[in-house]
gemmi code that builds the backbone of each chain (N, CA, C; Angstrom):
import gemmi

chains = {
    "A": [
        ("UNK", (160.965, 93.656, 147.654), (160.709, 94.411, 146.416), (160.782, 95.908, 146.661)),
        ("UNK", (160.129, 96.176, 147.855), (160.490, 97.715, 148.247), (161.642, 98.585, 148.624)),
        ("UNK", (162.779, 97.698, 148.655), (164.063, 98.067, 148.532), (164.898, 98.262, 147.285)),
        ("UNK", (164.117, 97.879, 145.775), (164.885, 97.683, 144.751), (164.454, 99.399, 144.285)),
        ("UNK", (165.626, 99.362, 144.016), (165.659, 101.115, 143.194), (165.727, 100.955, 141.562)),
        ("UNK", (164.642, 101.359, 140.505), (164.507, 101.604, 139.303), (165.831, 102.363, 138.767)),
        ("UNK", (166.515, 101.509, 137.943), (167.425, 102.223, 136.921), (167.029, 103.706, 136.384)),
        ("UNK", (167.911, 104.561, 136.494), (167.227, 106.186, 136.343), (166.443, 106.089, 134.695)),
        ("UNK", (167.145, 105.457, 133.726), (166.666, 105.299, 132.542), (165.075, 104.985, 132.368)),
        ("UNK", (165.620, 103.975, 132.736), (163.620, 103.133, 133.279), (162.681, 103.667, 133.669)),
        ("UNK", (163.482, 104.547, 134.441), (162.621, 105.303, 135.435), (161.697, 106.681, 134.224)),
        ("UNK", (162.838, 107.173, 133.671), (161.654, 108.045, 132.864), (161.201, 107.527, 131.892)),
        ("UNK", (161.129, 106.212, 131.547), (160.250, 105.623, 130.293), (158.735, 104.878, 131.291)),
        ("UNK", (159.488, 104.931, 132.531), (157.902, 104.065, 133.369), (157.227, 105.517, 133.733)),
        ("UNK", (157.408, 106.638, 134.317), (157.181, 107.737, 134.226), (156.353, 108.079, 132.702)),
        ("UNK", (156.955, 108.125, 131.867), (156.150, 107.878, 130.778), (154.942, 107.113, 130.003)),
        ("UNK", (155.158, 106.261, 131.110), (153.884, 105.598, 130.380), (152.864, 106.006, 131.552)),
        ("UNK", (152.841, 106.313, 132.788), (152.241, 106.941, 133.536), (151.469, 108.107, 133.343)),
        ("UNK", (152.280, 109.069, 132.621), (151.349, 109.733, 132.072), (150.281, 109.684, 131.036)),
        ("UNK", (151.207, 108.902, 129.779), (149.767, 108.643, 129.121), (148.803, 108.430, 129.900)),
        ("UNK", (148.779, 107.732, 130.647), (147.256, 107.075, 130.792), (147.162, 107.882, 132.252)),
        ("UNK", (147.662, 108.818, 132.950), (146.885, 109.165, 134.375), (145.381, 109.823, 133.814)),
        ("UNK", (144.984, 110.019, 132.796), (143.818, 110.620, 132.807), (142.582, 109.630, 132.606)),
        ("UNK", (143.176, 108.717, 133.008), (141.888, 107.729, 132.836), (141.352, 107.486, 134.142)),
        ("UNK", (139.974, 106.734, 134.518), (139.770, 106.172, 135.674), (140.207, 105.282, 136.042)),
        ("UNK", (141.312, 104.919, 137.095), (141.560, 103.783, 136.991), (143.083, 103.472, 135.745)),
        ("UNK", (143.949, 104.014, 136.311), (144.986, 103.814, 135.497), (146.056, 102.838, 135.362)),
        ("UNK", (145.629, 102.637, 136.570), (146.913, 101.564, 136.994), (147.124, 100.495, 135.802)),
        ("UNK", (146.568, 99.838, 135.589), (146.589, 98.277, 134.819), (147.187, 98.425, 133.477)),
        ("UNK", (146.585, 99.769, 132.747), (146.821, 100.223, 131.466), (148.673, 99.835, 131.612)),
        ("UNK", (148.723, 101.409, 133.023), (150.606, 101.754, 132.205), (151.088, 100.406, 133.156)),
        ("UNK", (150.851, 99.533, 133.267), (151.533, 98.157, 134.143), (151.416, 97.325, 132.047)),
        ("UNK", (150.306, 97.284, 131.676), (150.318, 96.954, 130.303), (151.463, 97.655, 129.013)),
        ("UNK", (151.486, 98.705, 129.569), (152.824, 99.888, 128.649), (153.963, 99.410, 129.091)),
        ("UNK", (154.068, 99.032, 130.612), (155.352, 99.211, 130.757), (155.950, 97.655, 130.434)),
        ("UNK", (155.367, 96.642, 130.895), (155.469, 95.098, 129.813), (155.728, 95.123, 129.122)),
        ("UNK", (154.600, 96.152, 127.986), (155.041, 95.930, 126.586), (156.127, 96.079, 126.179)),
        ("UNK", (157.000, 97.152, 126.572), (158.342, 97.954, 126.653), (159.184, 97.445, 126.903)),
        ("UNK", (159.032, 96.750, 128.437), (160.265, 95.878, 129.058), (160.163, 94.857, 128.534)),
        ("UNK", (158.849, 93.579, 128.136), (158.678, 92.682, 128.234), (158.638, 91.862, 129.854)),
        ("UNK", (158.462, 92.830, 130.686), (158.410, 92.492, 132.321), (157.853, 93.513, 132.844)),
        ("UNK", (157.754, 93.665, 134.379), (157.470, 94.387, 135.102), (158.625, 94.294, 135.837)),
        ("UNK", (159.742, 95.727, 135.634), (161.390, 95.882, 135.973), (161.257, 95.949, 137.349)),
        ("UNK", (162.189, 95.301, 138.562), (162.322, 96.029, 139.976), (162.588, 97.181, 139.832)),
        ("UNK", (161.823, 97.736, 140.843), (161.862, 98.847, 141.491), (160.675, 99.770, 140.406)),
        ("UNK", (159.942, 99.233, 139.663), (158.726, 99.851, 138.925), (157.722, 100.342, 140.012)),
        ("UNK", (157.503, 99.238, 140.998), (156.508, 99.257, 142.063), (156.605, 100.801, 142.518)),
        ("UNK", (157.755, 101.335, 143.215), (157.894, 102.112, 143.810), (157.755, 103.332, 143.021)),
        ("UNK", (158.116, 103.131, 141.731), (158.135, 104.513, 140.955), (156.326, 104.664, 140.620)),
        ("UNK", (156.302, 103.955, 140.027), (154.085, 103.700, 139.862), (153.582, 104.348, 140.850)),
        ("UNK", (153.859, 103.516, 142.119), (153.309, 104.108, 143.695), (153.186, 105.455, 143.857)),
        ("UNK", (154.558, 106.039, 142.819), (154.706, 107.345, 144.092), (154.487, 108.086, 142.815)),
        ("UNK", (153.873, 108.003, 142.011), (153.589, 108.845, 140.646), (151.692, 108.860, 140.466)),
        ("UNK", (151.268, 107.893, 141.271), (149.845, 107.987, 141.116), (149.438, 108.027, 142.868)),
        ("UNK", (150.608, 108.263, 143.369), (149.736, 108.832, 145.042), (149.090, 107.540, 145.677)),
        ("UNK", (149.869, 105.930, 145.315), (149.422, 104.636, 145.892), (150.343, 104.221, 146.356)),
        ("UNK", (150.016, 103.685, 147.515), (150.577, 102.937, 148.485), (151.196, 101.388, 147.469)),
        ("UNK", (152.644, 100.955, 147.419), (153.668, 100.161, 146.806), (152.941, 99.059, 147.498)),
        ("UNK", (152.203, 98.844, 148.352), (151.585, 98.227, 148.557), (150.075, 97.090, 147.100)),
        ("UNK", (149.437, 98.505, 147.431), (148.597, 98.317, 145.986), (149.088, 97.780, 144.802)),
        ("UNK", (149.792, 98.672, 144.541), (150.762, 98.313, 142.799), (151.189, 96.925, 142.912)),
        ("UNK", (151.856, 96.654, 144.221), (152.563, 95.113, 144.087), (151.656, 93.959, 144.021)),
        ("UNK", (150.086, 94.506, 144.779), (148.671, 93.527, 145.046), (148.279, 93.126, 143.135)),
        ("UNK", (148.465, 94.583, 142.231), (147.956, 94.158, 141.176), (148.772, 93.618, 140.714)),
        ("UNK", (150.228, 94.155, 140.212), (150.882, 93.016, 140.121), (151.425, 91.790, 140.169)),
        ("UNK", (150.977, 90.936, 141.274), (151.432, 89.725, 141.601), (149.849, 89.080, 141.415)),
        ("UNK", (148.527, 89.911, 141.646), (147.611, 89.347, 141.671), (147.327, 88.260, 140.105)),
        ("UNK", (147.563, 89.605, 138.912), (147.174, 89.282, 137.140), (148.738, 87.816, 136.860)),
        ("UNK", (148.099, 87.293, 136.588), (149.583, 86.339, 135.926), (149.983, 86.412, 134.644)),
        ("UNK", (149.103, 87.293, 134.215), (149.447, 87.991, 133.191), (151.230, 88.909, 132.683)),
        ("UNK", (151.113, 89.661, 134.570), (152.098, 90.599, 134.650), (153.046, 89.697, 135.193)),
        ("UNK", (154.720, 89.605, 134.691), (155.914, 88.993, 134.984), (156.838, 89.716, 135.596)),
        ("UNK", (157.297, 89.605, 136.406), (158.558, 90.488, 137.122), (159.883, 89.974, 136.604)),
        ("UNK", (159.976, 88.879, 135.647), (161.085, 88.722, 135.331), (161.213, 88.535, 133.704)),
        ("UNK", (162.099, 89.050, 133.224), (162.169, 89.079, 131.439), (162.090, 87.495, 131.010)),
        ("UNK", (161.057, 86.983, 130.124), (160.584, 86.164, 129.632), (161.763, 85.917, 128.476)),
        ("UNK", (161.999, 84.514, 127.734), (162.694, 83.819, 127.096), (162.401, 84.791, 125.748)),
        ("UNK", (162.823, 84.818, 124.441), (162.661, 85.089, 123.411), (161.401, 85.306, 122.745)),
        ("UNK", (160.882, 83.814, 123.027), (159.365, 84.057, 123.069), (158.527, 83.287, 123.800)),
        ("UNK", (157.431, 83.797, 123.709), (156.335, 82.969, 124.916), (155.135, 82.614, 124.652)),
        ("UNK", (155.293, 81.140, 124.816), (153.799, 79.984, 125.201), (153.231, 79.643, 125.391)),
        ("UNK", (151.962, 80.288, 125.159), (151.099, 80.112, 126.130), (149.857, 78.886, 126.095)),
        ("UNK", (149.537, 77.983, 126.489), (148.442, 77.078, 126.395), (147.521, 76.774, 126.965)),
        ("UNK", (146.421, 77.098, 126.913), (145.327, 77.100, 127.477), (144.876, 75.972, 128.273)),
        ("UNK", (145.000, 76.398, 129.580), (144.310, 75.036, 130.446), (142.856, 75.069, 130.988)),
        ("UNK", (142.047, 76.139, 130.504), (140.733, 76.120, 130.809), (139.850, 74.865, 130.609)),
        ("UNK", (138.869, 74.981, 130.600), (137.954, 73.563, 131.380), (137.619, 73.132, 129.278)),
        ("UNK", (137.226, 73.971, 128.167), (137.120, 73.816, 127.198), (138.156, 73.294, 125.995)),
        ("UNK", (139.340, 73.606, 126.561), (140.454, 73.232, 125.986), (140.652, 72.007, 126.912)),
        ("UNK", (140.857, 71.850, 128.106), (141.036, 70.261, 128.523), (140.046, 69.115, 128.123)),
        ("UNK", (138.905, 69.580, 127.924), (137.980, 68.719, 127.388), (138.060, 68.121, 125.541)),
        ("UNK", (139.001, 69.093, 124.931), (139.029, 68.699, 123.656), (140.979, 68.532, 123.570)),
        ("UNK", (141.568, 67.962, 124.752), (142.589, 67.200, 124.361), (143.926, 68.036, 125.160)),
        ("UNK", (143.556, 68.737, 126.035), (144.245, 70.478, 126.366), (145.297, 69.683, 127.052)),
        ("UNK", (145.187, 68.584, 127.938), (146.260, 68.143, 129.078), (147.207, 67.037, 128.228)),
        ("UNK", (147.035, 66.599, 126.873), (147.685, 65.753, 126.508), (148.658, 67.001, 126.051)),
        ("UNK", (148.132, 68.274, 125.088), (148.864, 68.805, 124.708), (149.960, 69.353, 125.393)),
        ("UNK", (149.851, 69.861, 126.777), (150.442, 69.909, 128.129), (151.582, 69.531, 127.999)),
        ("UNK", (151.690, 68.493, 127.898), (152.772, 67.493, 128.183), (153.343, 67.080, 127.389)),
        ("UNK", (152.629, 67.648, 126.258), (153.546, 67.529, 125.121), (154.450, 68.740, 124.823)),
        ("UNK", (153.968, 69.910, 124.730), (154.399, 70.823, 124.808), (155.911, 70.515, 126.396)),
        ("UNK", (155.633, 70.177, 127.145), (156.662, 70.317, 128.077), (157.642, 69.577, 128.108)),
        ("UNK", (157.353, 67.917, 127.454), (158.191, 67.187, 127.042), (159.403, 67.427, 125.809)),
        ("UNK", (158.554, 68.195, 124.961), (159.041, 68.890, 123.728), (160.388, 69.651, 123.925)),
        ("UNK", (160.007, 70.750, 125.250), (160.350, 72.158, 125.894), (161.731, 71.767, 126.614)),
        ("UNK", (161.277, 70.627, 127.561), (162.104, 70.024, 128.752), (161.472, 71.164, 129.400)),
        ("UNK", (160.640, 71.883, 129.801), (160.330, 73.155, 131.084), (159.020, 72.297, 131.498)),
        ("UNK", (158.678, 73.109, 132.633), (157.490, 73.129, 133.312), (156.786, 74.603, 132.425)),
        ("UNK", (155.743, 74.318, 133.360), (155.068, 75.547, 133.147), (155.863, 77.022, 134.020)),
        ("UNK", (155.670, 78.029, 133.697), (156.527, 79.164, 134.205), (157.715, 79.124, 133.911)),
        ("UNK", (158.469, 78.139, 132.994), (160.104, 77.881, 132.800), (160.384, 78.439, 131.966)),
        ("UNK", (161.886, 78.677, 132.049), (161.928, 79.103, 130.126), (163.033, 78.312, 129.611)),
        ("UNK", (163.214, 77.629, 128.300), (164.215, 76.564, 128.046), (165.575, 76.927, 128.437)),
        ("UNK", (166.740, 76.477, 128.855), (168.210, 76.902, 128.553), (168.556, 78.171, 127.934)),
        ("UNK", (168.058, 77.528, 127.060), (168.831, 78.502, 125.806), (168.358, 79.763, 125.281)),
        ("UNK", (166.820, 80.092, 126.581), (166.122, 81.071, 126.737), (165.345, 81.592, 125.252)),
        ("UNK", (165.512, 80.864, 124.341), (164.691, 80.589, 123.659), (163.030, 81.126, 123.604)),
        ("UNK", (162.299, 80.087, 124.385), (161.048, 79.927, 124.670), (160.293, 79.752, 126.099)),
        ("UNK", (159.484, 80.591, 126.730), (158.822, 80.682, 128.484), (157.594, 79.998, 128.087)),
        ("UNK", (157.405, 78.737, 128.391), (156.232, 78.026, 128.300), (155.198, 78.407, 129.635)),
        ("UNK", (153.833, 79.108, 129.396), (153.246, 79.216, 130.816), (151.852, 78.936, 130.180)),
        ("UNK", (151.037, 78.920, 131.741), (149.792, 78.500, 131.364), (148.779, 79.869, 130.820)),
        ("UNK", (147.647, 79.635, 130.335), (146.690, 80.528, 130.579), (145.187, 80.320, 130.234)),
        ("UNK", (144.676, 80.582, 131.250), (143.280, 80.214, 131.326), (142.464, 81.672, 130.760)),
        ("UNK", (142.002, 80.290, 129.405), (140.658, 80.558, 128.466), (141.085, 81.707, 127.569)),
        ("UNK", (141.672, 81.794, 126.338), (141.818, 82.478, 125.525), (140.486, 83.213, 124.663)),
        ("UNK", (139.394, 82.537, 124.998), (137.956, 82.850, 124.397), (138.152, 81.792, 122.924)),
        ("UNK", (138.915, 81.062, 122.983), (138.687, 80.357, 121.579), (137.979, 78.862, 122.006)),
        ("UNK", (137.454, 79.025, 122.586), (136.627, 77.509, 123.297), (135.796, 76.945, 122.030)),
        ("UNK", (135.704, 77.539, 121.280), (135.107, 76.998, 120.245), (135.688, 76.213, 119.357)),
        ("UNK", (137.398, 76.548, 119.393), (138.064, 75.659, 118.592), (139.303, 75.429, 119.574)),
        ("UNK", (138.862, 74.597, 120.589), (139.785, 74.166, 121.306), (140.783, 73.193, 120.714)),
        ("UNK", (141.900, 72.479, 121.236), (142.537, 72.911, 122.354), (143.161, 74.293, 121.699)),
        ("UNK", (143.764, 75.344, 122.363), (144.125, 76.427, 121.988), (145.083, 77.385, 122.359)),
        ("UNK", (146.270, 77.766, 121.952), (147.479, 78.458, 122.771), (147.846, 79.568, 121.949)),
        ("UNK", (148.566, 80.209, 122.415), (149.125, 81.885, 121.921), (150.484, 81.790, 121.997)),
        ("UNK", (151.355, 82.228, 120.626), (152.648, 82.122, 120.757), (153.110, 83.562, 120.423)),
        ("UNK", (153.647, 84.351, 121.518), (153.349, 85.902, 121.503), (152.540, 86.224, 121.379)),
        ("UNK", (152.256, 86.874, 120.380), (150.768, 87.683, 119.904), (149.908, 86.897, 118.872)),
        ("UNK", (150.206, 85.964, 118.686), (149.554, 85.299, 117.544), (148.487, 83.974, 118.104)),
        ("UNK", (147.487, 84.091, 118.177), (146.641, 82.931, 118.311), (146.407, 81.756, 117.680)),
        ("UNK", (146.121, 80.509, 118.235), (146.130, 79.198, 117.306), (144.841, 78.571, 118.454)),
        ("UNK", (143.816, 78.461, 117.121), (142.859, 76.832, 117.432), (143.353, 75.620, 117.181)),
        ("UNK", (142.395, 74.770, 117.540), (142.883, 73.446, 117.334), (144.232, 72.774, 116.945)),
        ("UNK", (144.745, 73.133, 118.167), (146.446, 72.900, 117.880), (146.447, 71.248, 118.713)),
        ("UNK", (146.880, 70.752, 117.658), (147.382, 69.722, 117.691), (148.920, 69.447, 117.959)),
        ("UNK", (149.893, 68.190, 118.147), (150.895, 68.523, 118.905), (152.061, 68.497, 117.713)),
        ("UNK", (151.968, 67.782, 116.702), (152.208, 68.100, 115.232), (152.175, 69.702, 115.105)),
        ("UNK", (151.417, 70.392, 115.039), (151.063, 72.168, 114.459), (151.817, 72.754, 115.827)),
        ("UNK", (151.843, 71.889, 117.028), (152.438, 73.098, 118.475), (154.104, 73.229, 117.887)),
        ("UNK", (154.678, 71.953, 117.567), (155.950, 71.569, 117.129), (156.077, 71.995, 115.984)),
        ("UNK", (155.740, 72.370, 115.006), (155.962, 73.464, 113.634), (155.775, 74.976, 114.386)),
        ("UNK", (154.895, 74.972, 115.198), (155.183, 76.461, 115.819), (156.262, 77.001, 116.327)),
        ("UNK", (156.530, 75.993, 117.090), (158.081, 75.888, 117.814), (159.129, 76.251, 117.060)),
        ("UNK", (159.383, 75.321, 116.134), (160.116, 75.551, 115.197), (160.070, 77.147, 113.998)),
        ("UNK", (159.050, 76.820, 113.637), (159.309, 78.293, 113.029), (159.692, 79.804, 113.682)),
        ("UNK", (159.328, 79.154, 115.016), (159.212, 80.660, 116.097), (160.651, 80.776, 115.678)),
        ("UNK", (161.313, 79.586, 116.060), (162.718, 79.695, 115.725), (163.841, 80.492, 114.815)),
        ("UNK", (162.937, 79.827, 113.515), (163.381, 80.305, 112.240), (163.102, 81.657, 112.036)),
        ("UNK", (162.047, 81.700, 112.119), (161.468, 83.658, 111.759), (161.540, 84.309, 112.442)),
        ("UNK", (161.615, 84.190, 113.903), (161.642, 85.660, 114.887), (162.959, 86.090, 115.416)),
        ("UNK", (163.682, 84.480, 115.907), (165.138, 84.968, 116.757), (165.852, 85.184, 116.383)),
    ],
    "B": [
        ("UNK", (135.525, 94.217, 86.541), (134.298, 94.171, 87.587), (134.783, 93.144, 88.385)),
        ("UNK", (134.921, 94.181, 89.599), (135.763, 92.955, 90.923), (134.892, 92.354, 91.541)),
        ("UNK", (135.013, 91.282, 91.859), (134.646, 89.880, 92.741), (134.798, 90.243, 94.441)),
        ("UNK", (134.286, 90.605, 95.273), (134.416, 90.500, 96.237), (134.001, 89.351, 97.070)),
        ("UNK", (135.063, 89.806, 98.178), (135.584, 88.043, 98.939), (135.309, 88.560, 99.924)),
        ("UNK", (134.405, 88.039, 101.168), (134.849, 88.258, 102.287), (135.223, 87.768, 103.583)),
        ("UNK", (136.588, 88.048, 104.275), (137.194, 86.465, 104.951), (137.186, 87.262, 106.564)),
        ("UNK", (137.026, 86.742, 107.540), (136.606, 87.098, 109.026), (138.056, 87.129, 109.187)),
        ("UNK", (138.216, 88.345, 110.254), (139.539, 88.329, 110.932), (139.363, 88.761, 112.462)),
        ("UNK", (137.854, 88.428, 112.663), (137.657, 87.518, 114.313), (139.089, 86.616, 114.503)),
        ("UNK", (139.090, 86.797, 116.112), (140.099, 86.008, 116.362), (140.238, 84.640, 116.584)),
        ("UNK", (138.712, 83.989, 116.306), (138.666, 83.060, 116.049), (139.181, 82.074, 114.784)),
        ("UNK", (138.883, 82.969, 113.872), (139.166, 82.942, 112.556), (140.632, 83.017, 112.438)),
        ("UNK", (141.131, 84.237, 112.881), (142.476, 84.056, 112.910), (143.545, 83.020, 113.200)),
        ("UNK", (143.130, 82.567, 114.435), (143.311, 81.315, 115.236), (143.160, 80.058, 114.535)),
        ("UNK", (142.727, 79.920, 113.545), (142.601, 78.896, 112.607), (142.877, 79.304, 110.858)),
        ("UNK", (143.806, 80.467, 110.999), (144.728, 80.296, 109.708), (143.866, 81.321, 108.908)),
        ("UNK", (143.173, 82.404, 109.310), (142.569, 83.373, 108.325), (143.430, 84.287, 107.471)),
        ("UNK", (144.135, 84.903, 108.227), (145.514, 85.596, 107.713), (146.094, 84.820, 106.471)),
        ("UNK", (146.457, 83.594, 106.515), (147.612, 83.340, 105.657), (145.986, 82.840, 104.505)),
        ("UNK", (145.048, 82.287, 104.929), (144.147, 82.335, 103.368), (144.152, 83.308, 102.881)),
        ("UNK", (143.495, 84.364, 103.632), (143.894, 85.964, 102.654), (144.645, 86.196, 101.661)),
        ("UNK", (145.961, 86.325, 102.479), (147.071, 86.633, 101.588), (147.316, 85.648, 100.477)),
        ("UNK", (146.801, 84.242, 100.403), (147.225, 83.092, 99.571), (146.301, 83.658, 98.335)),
        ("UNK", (144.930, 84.133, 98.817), (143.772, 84.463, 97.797), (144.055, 85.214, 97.281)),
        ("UNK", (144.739, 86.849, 97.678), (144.645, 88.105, 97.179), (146.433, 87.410, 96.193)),
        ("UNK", (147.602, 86.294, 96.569), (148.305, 86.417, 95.981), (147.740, 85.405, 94.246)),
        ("UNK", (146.902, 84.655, 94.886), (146.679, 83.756, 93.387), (146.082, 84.493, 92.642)),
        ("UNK", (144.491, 85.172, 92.962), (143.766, 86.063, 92.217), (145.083, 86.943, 91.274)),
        ("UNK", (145.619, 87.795, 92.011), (146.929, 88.596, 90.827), (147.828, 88.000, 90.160)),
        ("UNK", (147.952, 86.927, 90.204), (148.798, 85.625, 89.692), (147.797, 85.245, 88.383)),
        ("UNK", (146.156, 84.924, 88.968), (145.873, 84.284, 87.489), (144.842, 85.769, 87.030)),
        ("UNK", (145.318, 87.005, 87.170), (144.939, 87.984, 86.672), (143.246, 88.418, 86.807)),
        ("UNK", (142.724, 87.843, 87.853), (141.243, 88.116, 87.991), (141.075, 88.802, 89.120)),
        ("UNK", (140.330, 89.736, 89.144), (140.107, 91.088, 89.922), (138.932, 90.604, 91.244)),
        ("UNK", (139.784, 90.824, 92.435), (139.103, 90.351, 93.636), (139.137, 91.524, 94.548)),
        ("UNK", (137.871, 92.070, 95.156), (138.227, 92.961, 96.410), (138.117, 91.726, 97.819)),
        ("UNK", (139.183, 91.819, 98.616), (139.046, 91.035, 100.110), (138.591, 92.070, 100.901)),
        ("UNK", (137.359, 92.070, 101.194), (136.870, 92.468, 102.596), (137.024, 91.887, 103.612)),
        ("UNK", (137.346, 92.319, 105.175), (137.450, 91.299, 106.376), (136.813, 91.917, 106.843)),
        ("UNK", (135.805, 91.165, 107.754), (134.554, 90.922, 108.580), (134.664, 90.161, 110.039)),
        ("UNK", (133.644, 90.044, 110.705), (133.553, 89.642, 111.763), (133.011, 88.121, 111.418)),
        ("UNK", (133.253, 87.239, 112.850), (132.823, 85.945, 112.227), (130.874, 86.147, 112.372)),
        ("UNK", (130.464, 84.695, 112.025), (129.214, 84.886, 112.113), (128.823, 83.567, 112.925)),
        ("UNK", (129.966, 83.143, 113.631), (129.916, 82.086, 114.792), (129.774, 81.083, 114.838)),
        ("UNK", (130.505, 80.487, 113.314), (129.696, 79.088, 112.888), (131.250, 78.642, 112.788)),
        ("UNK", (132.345, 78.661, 113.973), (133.527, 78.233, 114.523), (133.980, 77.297, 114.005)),
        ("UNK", (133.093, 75.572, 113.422), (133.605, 74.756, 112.964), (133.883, 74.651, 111.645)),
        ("UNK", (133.110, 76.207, 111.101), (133.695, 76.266, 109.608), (134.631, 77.311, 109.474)),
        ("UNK", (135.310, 78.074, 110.489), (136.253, 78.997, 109.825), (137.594, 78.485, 109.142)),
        ("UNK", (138.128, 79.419, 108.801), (138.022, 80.372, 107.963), (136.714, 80.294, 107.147)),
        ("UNK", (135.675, 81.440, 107.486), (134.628, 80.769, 106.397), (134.284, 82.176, 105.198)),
        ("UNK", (134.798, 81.892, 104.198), (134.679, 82.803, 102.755), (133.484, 82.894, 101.948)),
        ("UNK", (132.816, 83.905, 102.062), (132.502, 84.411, 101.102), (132.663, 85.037, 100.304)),
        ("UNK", (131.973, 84.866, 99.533), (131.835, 85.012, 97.724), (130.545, 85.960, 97.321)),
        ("UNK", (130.534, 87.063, 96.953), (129.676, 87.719, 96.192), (128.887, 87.648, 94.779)),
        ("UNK", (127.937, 87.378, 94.735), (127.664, 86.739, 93.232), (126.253, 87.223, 93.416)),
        ("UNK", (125.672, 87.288, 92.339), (124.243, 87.866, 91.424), (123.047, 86.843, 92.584)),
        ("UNK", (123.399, 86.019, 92.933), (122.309, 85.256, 94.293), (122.707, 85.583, 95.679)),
        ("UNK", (123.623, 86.599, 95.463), (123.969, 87.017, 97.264), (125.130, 86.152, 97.741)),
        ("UNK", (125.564, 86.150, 98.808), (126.752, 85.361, 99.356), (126.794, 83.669, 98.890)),
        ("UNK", (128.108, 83.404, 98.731), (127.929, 82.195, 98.517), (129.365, 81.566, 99.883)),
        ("UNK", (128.789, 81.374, 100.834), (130.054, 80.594, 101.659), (130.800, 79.530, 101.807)),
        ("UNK", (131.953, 79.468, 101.517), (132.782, 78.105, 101.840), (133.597, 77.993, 102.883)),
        ("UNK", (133.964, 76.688, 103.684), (134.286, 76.856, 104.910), (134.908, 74.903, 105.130)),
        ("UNK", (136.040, 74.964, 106.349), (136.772, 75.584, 106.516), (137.695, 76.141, 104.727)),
        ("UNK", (138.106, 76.930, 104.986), (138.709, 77.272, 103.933), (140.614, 77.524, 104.147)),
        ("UNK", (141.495, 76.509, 104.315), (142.526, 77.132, 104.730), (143.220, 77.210, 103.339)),
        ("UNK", (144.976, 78.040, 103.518), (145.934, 78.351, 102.637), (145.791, 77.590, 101.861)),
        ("UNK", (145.977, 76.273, 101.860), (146.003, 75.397, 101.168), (144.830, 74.562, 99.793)),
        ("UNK", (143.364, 75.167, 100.455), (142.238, 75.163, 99.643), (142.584, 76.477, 98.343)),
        ("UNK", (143.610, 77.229, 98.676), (143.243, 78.469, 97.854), (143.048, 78.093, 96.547)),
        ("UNK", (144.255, 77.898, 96.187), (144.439, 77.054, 94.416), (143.510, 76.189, 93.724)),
    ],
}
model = gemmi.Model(1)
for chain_id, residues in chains.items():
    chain = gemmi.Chain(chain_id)
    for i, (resn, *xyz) in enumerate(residues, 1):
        res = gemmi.Residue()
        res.name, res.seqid = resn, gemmi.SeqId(i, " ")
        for name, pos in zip(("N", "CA", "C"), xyz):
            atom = gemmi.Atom()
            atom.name, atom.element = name, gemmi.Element(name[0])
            atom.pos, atom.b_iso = gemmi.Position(*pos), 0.0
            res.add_atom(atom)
        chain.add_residue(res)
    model.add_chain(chain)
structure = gemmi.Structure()
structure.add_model(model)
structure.setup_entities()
């Protein structure tokens, strides 16, 4: 990773989001959050530009990055799936949905279909434990998703976003 | 003299279809011409009834719950 050189372009929009936020304590996570939002990834060769713009060892940057699974190093499908495998959502039906969702997909978890479509991944505990089972399709949250309502999601993601 | 509504847009709430009741309420209310203010609020943690709506009236809140798109009409 420490050999990949940031596209010069990239480079002053990741630069950019660096500054917003160097005045905070603790900045790192924010512009790693800016620069996602932007790319929809965390681009090669970001590491090195981050590193050497906040005076950290490419070391660090790559620890938070690979640590959050949050943060992706590679551009995600059209859109993305997320389903909750926490202990509250498996208890109200979370692992059937699993597999439904993947059977649906043809992916695993971390995959993204063919047709790049849709990146089905996991994520533990959305805070909706109250109305489990429960997944996020982009930015949009869903309780009690059933595998009927996951498969109208699917589908509409289809229809309305791509 | 408007009717105020008020529907949680906790993300709990959300997560179980708060958004599209809203908009279903604020579109029928102007449809059958009766004057509604929608306030959004926080939930009040009673999860197995969201979307949960209140209603403003001369005895104080009146709540209904779950309440989705489809209850609007």
């Amino acid at each position: 990773m420490s050999a990949v050189v940031a596209a010069p372009a990239n480079e002053a929009r990741i630069l950019a989001a660096v500054e917003r936020h160097r005045h905070r304590d603790g900045p790192l996570i924010e512009i790693l959050h800016e620069v996602q939002g932007e790319f929809g990834c965390i681009p090669p060769g970001s590491v090195a530009v981050i590193a050497a713009a906040l005076n950290l060892s490419r070391a660090e940057v790559h620890g938070v990055v690979t640590f959050y699974h949050h943060f992706r190093t590679k551009a995600p499908g059209r859109h993305v799936l997320q389903i909750c495998r926490a202990e509250s959502c498996q208890a109200a039906g979370g692992r059937a949905l699993e597999r439904h969702a993947q059977e649906r997909l043809g992916v695993r978890f971390g995959e993204t279909t063919a047709d790049g479509r849709v990146t089905l991944q996991a994520v533990y505990c959305l805070g909706l434990c109250a109305c489990s089972p429960a997944a996020m399709l982009d930015d949009e949250v869903h309780g009690r998703v059933t595998a009927e309502r996951l498969d109208a999601l699917i589908d509409a993601g289809a229809r309305v976003k791509s | 003299m408007s009717v105020t509504v008020w529907i949680p847009r906790d993300a709990g709430s959300l997560a179980l279809g708060a958004e599209a009741t809203a908009r279903k309420l604020e579109a029928e209310a102007k449809a059958a011409g009766t004057a509604i203010t929608v306030r959004r609020n926080g939930s009040r943690g009673l999860y197995w009834l969201e979307p949960l709506v209140e209603v403003e009236c001369a005895d104080g809140r009146i709540a209904y719950g779950p309440v989705t798109a489809r209850d609007v009409p």
